[in-house]
MDAnalysis code that builds the backbone (N, CA, C; Angstrom):
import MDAnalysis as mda
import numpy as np

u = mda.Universe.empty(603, n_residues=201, atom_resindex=np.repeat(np.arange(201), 3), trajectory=True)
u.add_TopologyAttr("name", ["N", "CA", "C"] * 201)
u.add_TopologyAttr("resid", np.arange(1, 202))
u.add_TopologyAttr("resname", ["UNK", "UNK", "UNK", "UNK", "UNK", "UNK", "UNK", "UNK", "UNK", "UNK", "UNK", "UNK", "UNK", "UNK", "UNK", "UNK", "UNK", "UNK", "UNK", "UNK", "UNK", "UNK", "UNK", "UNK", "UNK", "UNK", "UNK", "UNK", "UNK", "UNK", "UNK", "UNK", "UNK", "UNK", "UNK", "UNK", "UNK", "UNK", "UNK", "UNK", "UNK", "UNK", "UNK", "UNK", "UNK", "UNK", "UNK", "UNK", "UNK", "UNK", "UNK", "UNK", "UNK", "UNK", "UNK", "UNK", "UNK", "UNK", "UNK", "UNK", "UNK", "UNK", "UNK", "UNK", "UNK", "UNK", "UNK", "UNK", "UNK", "UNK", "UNK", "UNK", "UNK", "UNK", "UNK", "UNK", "UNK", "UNK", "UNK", "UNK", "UNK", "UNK", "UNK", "UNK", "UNK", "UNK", "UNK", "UNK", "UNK", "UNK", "UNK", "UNK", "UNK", "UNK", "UNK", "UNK", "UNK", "UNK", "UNK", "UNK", "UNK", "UNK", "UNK", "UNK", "UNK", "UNK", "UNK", "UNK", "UNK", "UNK", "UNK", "UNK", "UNK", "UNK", "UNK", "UNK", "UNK", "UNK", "UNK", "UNK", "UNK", "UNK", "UNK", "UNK", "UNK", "UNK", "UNK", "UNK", "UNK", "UNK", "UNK", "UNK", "UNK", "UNK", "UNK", "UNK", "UNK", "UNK", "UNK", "UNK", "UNK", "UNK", "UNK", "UNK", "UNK", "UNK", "UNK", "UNK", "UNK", "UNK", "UNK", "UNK", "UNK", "UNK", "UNK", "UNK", "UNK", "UNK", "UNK", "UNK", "UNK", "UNK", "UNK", "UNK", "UNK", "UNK", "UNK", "UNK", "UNK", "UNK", "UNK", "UNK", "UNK", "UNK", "UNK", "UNK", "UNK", "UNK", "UNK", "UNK", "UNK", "UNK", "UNK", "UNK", "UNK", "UNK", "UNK", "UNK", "UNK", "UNK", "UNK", "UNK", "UNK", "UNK", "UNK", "UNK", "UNK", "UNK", "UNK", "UNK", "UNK"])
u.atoms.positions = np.array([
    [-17.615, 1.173, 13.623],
    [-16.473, 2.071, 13.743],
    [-16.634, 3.201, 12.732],
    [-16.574, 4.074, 13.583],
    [-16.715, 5.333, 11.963],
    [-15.605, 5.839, 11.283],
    [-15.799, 5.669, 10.093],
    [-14.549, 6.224, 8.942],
    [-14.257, 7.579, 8.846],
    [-12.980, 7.792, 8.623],
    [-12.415, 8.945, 8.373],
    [-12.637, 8.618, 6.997],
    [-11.829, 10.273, 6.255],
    [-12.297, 10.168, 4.699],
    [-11.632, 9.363, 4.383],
    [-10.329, 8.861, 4.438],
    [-9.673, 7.727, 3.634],
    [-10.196, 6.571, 3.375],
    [-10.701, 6.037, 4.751],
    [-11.305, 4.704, 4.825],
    [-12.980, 4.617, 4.166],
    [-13.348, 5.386, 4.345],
    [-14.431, 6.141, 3.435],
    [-14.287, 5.849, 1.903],
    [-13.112, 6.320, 1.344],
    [-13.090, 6.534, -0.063],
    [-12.276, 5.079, -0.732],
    [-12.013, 4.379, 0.534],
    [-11.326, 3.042, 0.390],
    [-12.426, 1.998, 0.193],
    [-13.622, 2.271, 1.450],
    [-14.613, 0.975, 1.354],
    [-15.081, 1.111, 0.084],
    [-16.102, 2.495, -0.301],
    [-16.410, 2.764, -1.534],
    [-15.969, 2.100, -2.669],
    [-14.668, 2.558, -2.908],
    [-14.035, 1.622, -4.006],
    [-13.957, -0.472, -3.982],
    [-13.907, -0.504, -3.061],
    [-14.222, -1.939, -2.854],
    [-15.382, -2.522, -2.908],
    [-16.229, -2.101, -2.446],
    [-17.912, -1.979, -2.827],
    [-18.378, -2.146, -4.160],
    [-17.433, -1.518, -5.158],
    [-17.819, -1.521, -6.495],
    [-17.008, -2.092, -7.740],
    [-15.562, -2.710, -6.883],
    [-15.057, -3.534, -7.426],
    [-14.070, -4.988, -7.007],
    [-15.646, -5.067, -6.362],
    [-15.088, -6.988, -5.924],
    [-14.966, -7.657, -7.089],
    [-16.423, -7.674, -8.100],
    [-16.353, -9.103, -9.045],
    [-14.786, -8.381, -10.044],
    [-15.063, -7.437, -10.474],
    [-13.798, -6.876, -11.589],
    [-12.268, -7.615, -10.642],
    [-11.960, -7.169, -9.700],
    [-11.195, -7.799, -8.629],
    [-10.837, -9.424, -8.929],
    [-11.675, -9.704, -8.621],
    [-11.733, -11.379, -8.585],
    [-11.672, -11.563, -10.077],
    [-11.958, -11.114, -11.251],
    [-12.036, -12.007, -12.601],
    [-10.636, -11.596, -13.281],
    [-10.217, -10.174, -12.895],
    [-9.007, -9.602, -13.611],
    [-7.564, -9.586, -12.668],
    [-7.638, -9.718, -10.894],
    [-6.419, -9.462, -10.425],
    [-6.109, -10.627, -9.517],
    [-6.962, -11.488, -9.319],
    [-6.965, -12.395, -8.326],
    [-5.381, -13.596, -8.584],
    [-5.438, -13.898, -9.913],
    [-4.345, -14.497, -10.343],
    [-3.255, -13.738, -9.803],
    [-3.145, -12.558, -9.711],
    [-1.768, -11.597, -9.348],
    [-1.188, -11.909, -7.649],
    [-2.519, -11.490, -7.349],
    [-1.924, -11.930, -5.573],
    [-1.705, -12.848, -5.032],
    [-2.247, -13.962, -5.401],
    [-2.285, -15.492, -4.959],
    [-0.801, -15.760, -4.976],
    [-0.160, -15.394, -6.004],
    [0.752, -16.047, -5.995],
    [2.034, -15.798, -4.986],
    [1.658, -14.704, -3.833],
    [2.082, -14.544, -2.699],
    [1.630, -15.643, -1.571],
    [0.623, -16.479, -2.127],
    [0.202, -17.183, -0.618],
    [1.235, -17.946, -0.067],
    [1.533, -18.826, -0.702],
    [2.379, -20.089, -0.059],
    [3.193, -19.633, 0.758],
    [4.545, -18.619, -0.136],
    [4.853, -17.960, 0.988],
    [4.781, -17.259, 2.451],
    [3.674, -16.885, 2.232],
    [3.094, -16.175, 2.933],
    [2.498, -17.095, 4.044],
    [2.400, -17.949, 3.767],
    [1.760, -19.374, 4.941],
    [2.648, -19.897, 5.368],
    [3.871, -20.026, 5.053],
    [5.014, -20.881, 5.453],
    [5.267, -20.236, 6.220],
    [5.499, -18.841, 6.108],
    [6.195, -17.424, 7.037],
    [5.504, -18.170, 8.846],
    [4.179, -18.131, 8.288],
    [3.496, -18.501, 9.429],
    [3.133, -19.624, 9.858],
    [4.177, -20.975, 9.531],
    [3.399, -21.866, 9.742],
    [2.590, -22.286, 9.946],
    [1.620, -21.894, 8.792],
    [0.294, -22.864, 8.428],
    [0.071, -24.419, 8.196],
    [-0.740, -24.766, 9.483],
    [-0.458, -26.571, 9.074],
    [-2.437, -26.883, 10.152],
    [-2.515, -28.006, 9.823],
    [-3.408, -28.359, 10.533],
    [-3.941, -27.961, 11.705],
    [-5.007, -27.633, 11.784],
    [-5.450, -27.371, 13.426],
    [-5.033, -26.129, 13.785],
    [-4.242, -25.330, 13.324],
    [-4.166, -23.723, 13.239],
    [-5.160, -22.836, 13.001],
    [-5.567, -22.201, 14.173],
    [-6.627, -21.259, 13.682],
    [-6.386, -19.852, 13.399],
    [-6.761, -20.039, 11.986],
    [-5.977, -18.723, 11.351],
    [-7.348, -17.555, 10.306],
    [-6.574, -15.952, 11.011],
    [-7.177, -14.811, 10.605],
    [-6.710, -14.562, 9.415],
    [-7.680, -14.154, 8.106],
    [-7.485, -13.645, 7.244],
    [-8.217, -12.151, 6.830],
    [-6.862, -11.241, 7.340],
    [-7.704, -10.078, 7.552],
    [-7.513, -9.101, 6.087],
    [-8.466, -8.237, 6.093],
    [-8.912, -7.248, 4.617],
    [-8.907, -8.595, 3.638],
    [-9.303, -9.653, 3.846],
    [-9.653, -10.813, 2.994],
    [-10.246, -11.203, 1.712],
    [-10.602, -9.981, 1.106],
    [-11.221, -9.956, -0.172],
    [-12.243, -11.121, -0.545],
    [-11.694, -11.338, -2.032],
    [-12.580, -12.637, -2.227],
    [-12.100, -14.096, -1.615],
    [-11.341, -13.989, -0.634],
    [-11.120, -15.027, 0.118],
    [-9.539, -16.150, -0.017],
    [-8.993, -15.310, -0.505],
    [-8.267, -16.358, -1.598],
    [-6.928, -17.050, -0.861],
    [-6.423, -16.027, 0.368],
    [-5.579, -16.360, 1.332],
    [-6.244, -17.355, 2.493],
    [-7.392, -17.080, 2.610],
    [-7.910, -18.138, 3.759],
    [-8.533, -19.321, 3.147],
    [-8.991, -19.352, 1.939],
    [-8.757, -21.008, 1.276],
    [-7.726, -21.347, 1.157],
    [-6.628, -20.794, 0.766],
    [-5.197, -21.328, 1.255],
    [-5.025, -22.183, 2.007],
    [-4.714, -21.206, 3.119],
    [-5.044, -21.706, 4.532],
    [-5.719, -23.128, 4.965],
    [-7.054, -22.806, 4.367],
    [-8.042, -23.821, 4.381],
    [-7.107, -25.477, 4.234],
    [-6.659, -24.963, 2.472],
    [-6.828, -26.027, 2.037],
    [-4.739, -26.892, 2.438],
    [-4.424, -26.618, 3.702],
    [-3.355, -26.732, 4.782],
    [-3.648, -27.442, 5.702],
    [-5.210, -27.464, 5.809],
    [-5.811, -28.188, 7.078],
    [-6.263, -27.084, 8.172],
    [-5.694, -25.712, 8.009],
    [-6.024, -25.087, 8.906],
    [-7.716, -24.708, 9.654],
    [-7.824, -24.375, 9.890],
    [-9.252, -23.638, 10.933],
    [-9.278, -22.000, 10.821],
    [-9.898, -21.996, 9.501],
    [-9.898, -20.272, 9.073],
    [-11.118, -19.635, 8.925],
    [-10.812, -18.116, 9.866],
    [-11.967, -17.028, 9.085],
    [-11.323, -16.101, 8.590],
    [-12.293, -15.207, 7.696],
    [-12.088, -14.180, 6.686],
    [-12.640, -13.170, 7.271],
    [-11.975, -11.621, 7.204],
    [-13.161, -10.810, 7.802],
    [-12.823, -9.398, 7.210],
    [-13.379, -8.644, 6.005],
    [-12.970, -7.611, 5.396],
    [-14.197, -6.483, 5.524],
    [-13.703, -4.915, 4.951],
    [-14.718, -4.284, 5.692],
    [-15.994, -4.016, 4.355],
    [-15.824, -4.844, 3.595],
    [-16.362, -4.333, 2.210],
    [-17.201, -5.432, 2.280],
    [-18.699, -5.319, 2.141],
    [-20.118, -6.054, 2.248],
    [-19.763, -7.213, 0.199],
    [-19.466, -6.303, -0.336],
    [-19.426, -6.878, -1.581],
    [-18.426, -7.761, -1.832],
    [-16.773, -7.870, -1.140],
    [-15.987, -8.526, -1.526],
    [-16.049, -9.650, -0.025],
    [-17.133, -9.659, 0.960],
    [-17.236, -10.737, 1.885],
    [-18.038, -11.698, 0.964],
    [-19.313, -11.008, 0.482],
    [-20.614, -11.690, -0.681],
    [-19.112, -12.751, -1.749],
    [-18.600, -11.583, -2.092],
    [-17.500, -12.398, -3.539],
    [-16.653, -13.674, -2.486],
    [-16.586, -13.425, -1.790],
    [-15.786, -14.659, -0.869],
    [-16.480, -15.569, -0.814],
    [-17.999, -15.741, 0.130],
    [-18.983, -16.832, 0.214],
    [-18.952, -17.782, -0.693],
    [-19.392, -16.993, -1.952],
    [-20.194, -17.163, -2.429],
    [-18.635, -17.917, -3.495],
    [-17.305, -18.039, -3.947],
    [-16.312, -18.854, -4.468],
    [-15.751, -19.785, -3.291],
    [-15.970, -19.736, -2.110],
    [-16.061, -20.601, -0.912],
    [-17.085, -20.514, 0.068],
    [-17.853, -20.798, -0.300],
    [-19.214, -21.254, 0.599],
    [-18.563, -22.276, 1.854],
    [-18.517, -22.884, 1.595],
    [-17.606, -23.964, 2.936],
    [-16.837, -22.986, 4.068],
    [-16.341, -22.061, 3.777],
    [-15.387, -21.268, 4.355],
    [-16.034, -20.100, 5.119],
    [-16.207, -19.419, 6.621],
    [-16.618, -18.402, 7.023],
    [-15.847, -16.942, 6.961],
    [-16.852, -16.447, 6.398],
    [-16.379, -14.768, 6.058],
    [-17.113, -14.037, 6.793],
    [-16.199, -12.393, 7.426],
    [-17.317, -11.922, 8.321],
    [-17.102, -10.518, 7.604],
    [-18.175, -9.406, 7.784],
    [-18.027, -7.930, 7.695],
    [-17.023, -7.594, 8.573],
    [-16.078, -6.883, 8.732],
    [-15.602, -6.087, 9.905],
    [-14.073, -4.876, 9.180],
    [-13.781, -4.458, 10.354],
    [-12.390, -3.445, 10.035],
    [-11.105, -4.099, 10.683],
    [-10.308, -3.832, 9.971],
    [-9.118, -4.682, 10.198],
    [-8.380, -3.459, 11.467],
    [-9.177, -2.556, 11.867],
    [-8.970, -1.690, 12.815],
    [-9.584, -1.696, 13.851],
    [-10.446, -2.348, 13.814],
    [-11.541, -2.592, 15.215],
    [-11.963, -3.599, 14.874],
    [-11.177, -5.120, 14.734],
    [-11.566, -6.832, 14.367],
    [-12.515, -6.856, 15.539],
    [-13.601, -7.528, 14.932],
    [-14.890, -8.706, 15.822],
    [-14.540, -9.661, 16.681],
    [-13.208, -9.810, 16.696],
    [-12.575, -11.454, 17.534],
    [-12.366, -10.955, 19.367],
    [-12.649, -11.538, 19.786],
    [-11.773, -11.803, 21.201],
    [-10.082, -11.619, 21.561],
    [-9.687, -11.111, 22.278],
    [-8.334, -11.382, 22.519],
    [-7.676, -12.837, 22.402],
    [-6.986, -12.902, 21.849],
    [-6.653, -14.013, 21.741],
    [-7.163, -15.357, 21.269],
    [-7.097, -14.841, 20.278],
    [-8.819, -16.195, 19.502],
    [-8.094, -16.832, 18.692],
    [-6.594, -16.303, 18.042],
    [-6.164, -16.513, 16.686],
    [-4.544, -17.194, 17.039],
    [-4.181, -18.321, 16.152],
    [-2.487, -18.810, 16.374],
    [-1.785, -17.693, 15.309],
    [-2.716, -17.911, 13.973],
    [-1.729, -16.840, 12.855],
    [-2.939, -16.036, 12.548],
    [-2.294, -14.578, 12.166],
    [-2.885, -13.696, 11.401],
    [-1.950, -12.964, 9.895],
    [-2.819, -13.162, 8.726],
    [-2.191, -13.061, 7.752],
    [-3.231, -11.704, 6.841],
    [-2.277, -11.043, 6.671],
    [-2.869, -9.698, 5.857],
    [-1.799, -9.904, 4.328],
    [-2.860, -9.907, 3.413],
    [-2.561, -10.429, 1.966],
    [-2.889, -8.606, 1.224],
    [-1.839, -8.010, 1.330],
    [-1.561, -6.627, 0.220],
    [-2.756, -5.969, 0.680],
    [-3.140, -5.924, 2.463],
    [-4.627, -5.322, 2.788],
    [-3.418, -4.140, 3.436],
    [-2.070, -3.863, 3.614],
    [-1.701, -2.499, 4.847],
    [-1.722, -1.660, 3.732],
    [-1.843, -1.431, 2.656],
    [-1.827, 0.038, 2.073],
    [-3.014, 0.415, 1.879],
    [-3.807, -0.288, 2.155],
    [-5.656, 0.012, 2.275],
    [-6.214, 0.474, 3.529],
    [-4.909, 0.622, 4.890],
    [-5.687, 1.102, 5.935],
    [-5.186, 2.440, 6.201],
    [-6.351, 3.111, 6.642],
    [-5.903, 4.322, 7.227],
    [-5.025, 4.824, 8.091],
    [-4.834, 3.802, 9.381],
    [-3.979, 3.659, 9.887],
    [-3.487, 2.422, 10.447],
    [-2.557, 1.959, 9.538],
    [-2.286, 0.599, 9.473],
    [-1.452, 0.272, 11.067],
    [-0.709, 0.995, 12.255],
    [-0.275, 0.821, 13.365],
    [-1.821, 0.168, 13.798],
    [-2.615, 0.636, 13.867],
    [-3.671, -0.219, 14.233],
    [-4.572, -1.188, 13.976],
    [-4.098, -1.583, 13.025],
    [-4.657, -2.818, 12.018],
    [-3.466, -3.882, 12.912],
    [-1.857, -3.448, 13.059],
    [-1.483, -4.366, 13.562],
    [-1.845, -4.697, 15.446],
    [-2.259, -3.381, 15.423],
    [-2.415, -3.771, 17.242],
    [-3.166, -4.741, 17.036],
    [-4.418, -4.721, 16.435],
    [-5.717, -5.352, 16.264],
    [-5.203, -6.707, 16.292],
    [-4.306, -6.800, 15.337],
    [-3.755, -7.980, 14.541],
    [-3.262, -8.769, 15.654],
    [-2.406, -8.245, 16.668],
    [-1.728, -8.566, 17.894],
    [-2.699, -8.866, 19.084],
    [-3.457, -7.934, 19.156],
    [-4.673, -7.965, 20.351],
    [-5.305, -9.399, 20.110],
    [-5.283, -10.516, 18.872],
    [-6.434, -11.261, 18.723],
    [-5.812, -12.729, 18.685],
    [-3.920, -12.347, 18.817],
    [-3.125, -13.132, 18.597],
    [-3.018, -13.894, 19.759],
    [-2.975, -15.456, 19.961],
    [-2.149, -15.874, 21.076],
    [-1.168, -16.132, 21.693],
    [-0.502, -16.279, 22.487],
    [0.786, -16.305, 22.684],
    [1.519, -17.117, 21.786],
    [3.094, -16.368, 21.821],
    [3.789, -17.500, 20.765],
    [2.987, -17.375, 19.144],
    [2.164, -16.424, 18.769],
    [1.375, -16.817, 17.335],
    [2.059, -15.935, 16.531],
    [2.181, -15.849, 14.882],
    [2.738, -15.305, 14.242],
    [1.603, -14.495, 13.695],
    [2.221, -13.197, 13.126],
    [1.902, -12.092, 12.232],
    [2.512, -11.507, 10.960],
    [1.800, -12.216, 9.545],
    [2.816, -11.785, 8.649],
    [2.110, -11.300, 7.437],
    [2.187, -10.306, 6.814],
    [1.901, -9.552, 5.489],
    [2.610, -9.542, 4.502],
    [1.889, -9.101, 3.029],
    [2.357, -8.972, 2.023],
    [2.341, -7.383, 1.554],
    [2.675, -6.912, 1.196],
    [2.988, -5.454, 0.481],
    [3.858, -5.699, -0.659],
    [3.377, -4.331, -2.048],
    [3.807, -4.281, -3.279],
    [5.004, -3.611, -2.861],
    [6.037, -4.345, -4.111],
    [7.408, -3.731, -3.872],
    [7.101, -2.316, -4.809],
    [8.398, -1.312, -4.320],
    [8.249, 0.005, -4.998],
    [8.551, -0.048, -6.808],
    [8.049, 0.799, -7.375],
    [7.673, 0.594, -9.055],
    [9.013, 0.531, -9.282],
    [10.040, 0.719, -9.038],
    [11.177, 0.344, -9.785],
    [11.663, -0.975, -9.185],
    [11.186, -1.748, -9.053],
    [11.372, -3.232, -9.051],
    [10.268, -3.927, -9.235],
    [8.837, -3.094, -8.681],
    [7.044, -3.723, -9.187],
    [7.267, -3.662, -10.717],
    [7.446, -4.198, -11.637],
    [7.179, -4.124, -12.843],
    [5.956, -3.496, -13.711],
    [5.042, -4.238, -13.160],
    [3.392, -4.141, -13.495],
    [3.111, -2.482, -13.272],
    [3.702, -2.345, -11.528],
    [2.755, -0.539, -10.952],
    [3.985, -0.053, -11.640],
    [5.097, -0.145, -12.310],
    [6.015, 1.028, -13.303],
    [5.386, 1.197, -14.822],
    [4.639, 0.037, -14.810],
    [4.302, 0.078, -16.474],
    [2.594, 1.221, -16.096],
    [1.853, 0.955, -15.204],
    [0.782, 1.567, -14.764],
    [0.551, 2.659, -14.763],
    [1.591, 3.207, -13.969],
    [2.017, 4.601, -13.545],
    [2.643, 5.328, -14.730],
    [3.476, 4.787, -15.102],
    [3.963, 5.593, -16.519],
    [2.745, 5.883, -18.038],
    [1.784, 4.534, -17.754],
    [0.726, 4.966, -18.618],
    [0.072, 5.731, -18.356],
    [-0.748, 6.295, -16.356],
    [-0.788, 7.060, -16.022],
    [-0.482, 8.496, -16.808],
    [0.628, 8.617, -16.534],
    [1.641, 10.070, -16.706],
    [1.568, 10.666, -17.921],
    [1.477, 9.626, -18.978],
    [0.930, 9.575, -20.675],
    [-0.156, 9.616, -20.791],
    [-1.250, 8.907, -20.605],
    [-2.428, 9.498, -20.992],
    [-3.275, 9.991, -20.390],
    [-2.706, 10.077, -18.728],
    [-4.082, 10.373, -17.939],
    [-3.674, 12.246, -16.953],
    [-4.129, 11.825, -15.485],
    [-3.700, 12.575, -14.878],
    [-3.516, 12.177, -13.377],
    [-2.537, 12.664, -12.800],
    [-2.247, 12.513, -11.478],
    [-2.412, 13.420, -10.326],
    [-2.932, 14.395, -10.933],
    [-3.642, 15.387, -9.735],
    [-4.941, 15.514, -9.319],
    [-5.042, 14.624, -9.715],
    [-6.795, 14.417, -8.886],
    [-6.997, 14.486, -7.621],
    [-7.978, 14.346, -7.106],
    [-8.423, 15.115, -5.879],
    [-8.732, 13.621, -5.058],
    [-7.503, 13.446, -4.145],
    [-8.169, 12.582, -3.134],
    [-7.383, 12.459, -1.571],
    [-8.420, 11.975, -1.133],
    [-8.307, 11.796, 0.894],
    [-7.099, 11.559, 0.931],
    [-6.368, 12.627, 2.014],
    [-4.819, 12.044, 2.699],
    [-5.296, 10.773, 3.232],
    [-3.896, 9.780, 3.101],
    [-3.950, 8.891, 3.597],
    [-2.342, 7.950, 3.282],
    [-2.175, 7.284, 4.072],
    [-0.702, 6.797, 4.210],
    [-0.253, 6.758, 2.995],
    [1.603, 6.460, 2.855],
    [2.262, 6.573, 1.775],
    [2.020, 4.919, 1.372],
    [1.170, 4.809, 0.064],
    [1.372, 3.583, -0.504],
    [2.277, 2.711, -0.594],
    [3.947, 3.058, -0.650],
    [4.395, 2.032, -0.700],
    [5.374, 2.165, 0.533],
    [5.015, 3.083, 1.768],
    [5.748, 2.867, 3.007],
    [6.015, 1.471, 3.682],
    [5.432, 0.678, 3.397],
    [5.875, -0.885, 4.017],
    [6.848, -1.614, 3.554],
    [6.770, -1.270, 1.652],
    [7.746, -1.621, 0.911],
    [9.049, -1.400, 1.193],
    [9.617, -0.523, 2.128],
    [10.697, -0.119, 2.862],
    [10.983, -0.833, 3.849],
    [11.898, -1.780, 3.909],
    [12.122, -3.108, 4.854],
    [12.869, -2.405, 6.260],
    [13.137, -1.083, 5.975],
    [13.446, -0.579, 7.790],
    [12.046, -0.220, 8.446],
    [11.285, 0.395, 7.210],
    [10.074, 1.064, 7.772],
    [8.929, -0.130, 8.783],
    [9.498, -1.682, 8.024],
    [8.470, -2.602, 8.153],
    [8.931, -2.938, 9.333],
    [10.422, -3.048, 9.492],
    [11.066, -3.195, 10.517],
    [10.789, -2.696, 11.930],
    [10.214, -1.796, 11.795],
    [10.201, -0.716, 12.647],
    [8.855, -0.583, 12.992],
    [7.790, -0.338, 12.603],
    [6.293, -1.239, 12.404],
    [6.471, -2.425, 13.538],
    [7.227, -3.640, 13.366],
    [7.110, -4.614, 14.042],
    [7.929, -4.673, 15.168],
    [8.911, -3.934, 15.016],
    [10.447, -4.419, 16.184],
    [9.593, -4.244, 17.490],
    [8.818, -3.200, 17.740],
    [8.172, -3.045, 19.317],
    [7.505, -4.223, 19.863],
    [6.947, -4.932, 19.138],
    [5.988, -6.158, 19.011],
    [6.745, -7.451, 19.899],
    [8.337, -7.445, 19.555],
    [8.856, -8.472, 19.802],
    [8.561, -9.644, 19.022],
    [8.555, -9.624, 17.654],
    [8.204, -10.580, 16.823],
    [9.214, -11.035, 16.077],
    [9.286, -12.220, 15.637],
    [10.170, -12.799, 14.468],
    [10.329, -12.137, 13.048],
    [10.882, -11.479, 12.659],
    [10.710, -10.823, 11.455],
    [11.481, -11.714, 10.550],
    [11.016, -12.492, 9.502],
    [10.942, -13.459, 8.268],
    [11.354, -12.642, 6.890],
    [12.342, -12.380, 6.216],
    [11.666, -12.036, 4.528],
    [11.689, -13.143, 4.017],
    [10.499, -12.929, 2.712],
    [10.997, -13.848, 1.474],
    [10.222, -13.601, 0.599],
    [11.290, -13.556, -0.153],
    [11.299, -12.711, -1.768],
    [10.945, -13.546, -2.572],
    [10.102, -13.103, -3.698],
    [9.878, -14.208, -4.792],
    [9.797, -13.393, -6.255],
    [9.793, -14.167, -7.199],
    [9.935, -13.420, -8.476],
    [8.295, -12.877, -8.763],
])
């Protein structure tokens, strides 16, 4: 599939920071999984997508539920960082915009803080939907906006102090547009899907 500049300047960066990823932030996201599996009833014998999958950390989850999981992200280095902390577990190359699967291959598909990484995330969910089977769930995680993210307010404000914010980079969606629970709303309502929140500290 060929990249526009966003997705371009997205793989890049992932390419060059899987292991930093995995040793310094991995603790941060995880702690969305459970939730995030329940949303979708994750249980045995579920065969479940873990898409923009990084170092793997939502589909050992999964895994370790009993489920029947693959991983499939578009970054060669953070599939390698997956294997290779779950070897047992299959990881594939691909775009969460043009997935490798069959129609209908999948019961759940779970995207772990991968929609502000796509270029155009309406099609990450078609994808997401196209691979789904009937009756299967679809559920994501996204960062809440910095005045309730703690961490991206302390970031950003160090930002603003010592650095700079006009740097030069690829249009590409509003980072924390999902974080907007009409916007997400609205994203899914066409779908005919169950829409779930749940909030955690």
């Amino acid at each position: 599939m060929e990249r526009d500049e966003f997705s371009a300047f997205e793989h890049q960066g992932w390419e060059m920071v899987a292991h930093p990823y995995h040793s310094y932030f991995g603790d941060l996201t995880i702690q969305s999984n459970s939730p995030l599996l329940d949303a979708l009833d994750v249980r045995p014998g579920v065969r479940f997508l873990d898409v923009a999958s990084g170092p793997g950390y939502l589909a050992a989850a999964a895994a370790r539920r009993g489920a029947d999981v693959v991983g499939v992200d578009f970054a060669e280095a953070m599939v390698e960082q997956a294997r290779c902390t779950y070897p047992a577990l299959p990881f594939r190359i691909g775009s969460a915009e043009d997935l490798p699967f069959s129609d209908e291959s999948f019961d759940t598909v779970g995207i772990s803080f991968g929609m502000l990484h796509f270029s155009h995330p309406e099609n990450a969910l078609a994808e997401a939907f196209r691979v789904l089977r009937p009756g299967g769930r679809i559920a994501f995680t996204v960062w809440a906006t910095p005045d309730k993210a703690v961490g991206f307010e302390m970031v950003l404000k160090a930002i603003e102090a010592h650095g700079r914010l006009d740097v030069p980079l690829p249009p590409g969606p509003p980072c924390f547009r999902f974080s907007d629970w009409h916007e997400f709303e609205r994203a899914l309502s066409d779908a005919a899907v169950e829409l779930l929140a749940n909030e955690w500290p």
